[in-house]
Structure formats: C-alpha cells, structure tokens
Backbone as a ProteinNet text record, in pm:
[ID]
protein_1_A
[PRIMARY]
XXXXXXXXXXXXXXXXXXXXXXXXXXXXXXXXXXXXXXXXXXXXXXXXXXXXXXXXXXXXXXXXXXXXXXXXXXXXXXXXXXXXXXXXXXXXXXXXXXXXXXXXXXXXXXXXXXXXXXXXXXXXXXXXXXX
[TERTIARY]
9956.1	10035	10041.7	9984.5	9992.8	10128.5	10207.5	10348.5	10443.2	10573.2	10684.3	10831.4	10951.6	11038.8	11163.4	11227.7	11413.9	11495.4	11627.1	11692.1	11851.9	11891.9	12025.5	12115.3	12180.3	12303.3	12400	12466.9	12544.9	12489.5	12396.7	12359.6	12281	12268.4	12243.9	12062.2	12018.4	11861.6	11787	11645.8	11540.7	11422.8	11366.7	11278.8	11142.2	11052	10904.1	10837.7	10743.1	10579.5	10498.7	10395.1	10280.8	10143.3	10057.8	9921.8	9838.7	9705.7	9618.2	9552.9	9482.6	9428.5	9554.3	9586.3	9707.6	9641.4	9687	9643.4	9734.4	9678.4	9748.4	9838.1	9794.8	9837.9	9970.2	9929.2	10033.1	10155.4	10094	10233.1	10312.2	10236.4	10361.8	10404.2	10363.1	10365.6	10530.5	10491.9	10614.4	10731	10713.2	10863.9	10909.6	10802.7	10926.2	10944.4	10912.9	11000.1	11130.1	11114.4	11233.5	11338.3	11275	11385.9	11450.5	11367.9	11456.5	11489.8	11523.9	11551.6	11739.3	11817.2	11944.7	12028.5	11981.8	12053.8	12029	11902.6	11867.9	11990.7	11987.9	12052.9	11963.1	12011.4	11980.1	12067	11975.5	12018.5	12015.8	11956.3	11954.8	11868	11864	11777.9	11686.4	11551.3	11431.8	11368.8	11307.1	11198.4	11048.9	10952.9	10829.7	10773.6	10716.6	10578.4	10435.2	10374.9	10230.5	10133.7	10213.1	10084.4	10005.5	10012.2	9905.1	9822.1	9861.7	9820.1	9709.6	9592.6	9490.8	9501.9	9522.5	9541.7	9410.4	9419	9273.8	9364	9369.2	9426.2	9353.7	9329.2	9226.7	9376.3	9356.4	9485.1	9514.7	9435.1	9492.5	9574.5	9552.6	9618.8	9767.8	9765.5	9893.9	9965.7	9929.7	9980.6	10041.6	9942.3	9988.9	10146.5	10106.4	10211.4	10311.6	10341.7	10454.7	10558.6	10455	10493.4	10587.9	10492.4	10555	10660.1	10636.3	10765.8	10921.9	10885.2	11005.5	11067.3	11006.6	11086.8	11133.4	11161.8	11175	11281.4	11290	11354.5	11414.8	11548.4	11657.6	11624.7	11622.2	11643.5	11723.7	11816.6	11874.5	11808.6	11751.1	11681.8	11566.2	11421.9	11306.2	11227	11240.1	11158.9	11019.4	10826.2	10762.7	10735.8	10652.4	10579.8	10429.8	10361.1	10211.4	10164.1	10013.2	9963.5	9882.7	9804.6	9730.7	9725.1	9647.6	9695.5	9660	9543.4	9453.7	9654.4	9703.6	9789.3	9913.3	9928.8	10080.5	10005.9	9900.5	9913	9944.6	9851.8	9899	10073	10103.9	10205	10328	10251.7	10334.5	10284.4	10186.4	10167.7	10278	10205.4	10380.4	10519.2	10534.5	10656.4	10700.3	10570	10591.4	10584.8	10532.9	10476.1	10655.5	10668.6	10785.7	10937.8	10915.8	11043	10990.5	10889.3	10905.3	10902	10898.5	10937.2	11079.1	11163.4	11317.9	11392.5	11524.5	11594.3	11665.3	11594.3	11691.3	11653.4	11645.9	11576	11489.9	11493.1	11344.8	11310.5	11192.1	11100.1	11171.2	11203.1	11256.2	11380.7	11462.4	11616.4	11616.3	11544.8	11603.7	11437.9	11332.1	11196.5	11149.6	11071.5	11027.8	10924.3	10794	10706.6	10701.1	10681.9	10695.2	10583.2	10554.7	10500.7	10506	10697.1	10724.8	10836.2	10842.7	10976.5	11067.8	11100.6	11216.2	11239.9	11212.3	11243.9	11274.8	11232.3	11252.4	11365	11428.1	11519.9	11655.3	11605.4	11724.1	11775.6	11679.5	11693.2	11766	11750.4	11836.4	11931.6	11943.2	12098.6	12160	12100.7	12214.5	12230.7	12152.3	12138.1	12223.8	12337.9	12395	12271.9	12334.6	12306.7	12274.5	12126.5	12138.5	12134.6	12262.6	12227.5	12236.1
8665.5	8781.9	8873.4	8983.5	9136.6	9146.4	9131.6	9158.4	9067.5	9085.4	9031.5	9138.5	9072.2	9174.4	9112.6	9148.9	9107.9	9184.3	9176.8	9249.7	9196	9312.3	9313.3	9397.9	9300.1	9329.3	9420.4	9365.6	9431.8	9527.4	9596.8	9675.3	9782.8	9750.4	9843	9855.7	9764.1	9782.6	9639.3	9739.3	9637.8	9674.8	9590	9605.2	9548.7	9633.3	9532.6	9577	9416.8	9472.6	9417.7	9490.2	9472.8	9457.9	9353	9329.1	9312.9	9361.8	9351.1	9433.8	9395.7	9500	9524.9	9657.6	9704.7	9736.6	9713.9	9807.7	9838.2	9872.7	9908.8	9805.3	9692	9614	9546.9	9541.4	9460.3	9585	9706.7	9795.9	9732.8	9744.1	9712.5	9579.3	9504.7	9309.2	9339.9	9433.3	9405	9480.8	9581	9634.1	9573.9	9547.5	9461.5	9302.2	9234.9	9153.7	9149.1	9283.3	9339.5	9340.7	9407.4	9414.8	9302.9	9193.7	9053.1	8992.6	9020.1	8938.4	9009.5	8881.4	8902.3	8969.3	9024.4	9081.3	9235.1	9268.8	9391.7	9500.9	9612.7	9721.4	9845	9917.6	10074.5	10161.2	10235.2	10343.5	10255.2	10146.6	10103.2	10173.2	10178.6	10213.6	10110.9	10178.8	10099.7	10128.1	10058.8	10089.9	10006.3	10082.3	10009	10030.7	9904	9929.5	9880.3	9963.1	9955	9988.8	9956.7	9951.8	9867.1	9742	9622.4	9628.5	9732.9	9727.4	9831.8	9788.2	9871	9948	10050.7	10090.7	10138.1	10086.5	10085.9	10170.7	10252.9	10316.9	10464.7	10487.9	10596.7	10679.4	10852.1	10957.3	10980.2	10948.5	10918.7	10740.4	10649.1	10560.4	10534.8	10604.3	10670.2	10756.5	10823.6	10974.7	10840.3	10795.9	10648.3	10614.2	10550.9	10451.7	10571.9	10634.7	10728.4	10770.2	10801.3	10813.7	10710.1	10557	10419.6	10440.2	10442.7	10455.8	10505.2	10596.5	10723.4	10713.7	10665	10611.4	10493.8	10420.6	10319.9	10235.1	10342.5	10295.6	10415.5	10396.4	10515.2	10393.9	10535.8	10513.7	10595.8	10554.9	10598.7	10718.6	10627.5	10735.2	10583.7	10630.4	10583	10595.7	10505.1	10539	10445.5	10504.4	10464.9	10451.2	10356.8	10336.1	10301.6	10388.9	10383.5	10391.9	10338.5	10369.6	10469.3	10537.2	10592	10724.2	10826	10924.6	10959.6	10888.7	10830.5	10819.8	10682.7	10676.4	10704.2	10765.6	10912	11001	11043.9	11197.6	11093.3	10985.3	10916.5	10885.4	10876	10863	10965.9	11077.8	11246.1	11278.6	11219.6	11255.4	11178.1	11054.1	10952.6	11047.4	11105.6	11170.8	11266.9	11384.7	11458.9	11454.6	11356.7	11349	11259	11188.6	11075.8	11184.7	11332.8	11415.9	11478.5	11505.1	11604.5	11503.1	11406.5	11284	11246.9	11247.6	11209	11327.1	11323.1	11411.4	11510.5	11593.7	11692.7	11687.4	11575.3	11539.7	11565	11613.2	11666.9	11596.2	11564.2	11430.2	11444.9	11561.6	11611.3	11542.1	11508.6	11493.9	11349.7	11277.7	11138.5	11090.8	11069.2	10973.9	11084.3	10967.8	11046	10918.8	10976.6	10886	10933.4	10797.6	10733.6	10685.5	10708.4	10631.3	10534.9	10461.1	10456.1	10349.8	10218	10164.3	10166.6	10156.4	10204.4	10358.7	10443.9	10557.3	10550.2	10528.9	10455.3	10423.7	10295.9	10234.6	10324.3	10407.7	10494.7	10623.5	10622.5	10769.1	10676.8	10577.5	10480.1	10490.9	10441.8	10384	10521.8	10629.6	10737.4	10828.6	10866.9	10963.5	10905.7	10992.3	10995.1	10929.4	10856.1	10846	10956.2	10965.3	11084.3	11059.5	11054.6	11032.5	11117.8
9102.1	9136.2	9013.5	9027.4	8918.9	8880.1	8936	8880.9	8905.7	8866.2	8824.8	8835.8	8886.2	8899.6	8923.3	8844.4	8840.4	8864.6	8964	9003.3	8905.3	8823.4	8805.6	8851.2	8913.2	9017.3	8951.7	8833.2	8740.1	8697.4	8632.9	8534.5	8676.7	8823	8905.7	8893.7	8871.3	8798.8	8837.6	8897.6	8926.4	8822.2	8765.1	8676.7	8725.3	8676.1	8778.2	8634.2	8637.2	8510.2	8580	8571	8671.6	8535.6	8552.7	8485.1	8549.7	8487.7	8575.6	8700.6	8771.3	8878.2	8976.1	9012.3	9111.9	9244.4	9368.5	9426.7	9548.4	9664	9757.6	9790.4	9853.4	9915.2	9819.1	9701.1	9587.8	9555.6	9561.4	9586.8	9668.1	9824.8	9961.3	9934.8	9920.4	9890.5	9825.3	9647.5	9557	9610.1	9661.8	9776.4	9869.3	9944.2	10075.9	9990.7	9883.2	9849.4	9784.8	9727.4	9589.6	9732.6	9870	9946.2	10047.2	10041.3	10072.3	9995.2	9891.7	9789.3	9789.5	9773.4	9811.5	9707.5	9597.6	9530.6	9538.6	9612.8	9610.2	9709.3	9676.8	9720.3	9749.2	9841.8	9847.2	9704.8	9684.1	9556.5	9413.2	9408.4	9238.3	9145.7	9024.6	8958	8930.4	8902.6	8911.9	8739.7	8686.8	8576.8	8625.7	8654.3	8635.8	8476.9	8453.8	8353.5	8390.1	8377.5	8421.9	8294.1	8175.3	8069.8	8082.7	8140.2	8115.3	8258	8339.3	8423.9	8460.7	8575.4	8613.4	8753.9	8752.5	8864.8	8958.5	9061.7	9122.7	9325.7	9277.5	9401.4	9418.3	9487.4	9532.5	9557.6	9548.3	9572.5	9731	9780.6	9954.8	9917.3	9907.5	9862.7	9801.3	9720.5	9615.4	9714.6	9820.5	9906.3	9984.1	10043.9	10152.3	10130.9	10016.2	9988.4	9913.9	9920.2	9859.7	9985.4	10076.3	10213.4	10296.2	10287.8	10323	10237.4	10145.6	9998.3	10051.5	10044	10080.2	10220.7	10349.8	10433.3	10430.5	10386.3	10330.8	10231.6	10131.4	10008.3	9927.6	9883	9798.6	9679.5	9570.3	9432.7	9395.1	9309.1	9229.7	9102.2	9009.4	8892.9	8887	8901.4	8930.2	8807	8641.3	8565.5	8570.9	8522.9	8504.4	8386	8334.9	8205.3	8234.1	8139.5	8142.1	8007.2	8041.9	7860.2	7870.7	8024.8	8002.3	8144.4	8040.1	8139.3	8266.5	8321.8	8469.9	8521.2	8473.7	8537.5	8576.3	8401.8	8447.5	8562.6	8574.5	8671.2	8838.3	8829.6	8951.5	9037.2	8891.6	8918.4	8961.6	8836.2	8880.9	9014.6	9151.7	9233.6	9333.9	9287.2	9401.4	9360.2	9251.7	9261.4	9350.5	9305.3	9431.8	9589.3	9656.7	9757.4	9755.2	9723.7	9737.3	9761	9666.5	9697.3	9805.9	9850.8	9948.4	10079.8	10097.2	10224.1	10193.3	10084.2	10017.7	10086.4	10171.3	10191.5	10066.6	10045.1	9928.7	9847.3	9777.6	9654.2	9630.5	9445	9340.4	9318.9	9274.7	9224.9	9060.4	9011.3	8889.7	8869.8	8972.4	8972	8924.3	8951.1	8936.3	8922.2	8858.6	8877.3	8737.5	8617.8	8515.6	8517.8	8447.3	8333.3	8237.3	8124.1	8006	7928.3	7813.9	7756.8	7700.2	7638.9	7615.2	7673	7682.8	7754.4	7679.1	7542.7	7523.4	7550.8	7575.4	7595.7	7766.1	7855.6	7984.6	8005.8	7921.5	7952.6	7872.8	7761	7754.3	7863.3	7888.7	8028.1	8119.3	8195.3	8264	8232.7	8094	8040.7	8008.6	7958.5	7944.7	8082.4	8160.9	8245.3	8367	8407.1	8504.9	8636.6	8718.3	8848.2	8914.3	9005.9	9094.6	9245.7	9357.5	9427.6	9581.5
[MASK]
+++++++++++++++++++++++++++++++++++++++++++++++++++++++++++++++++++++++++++++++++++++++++++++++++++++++++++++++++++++++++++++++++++

C-alpha cells in the first residue's frame, strides 16, 4: 500500500503520506477508508505529502477524481506537500476543479501546496478554519 494515514480526533486532522507509484484507484481506495474509519469526520483538516511519491495520473484522471472528491467529502483547510512541480500544478488543478464542484467555496479559501511540510503544518496550525 502507497500510503499511510492517521486521523486525529483532537487536533481536527487527518494526515496521509503516500510513496511510491499513486494512482487513480489508490486515490479512491485512501478516501473511502479515511471515511470508515471511526474517528473520521466531515470538515477536518487534512495534510497530504506526496514528496516520496510518483504520481502517475493522467489530467482527465486528476479532473475524475476531484469530481468523485468534491461530492463526497468537506474539508476544512486541505494542505499538500510535493517535491516536484509535475506535481504541484496537478495538484493546483484538483484544486480548482474540487472548488468549482464545492458549494461556495474557493479552492483559495481553504486548500494550498507546499513544498515544504513544515510550512504545511503551520498554515494548519495557524490559519483559522474555513468552513
């Protein structure tokens, strides 16, 4: 399994690191488990990191699953981490496609990428909730 993911209840935060080859299917796989898993909630904040990871998703793929995404699942404030820039723009696309399927919501308001997990986890920890 590419990834790994802990939900804290207290601190309002699910954390996922993903290694290795990503793809479609291991997107949907790691959401609908984060969402039977009994500590999970609607509106938590999330951090992915995907530095160790390869992203092998074609941009209809990424559109796909942003789509599945967004009916689906409320976030709170949605940070990514990447090492490389193939996979920030991928990711600045799930953003947009993810606000314009999100009622109201900017992809701007609450979802950033990172280069950086400590910088990640400070935008979490300081930035108001957006919900």
């Amino acid at each position: 399994m590419p990834y790994e993911f802990t939900i804290d209840s207290q601190k309002n935060l699910i954390r996922e690191t993903w290694t290795g080859r990503v793809d479609l299917v291991q997107m949907k796989e790691s959401s609908e488990r984060e969402w039977a898993h009994p500590d999970y909630r609607k509106d938590m904040d999330m951090i992915v990191d995907f530095r160790q990871a390869r992203m092998e998703l074609t941009a209809d793929e990424v559109w796909a699953f942003a789509v599945w995404f967004s009916e689906r699942e409320s976030l709170s404030k949605f940070a990514v981490v990447v090492a490389r820039e193939a996979a920030y723009g991928m990711v600045r696309m799930f953003q947009s496609v993810n606000a314009a399927h999100s009622a109201g919501r900017s992809a701007n308001d609450n979802a950033r990428v990172f280069y950086s997990l400590e910088a990640a986890e400070n935008w979490v920890a300081e930035t108001p909730s957006v919900k």
